[in-house]
C-alpha positions in Angstrom: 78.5 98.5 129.7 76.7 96.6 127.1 76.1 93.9 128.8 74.4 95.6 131.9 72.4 97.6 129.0 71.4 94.3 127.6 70.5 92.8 130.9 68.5 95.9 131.8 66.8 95.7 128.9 65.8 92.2 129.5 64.8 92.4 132.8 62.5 95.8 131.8 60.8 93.5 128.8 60.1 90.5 131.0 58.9 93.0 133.8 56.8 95.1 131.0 55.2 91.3 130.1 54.4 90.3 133.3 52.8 93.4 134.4 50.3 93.4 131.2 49.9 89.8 131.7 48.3 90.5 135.2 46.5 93.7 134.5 44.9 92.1 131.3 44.0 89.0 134.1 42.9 91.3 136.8 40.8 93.5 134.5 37.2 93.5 135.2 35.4 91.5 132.3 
């Protein structure tokens, strides 16, 4: 169980990053 936790939380981290990453390139300057 801790290692599903652990990959969950990975995969939520690098898919948290990513999003930012695009909404901070996307955003209107």
């Amino acid at each position: 169980m801790r290692d599903g936790l652990n990959g969950f939380l990975e995969i939520s981290m690098l898919g948290f990053v990513v999003a930012s990453c695009l909404f901070m390139v996307n955003l209107p300057i």
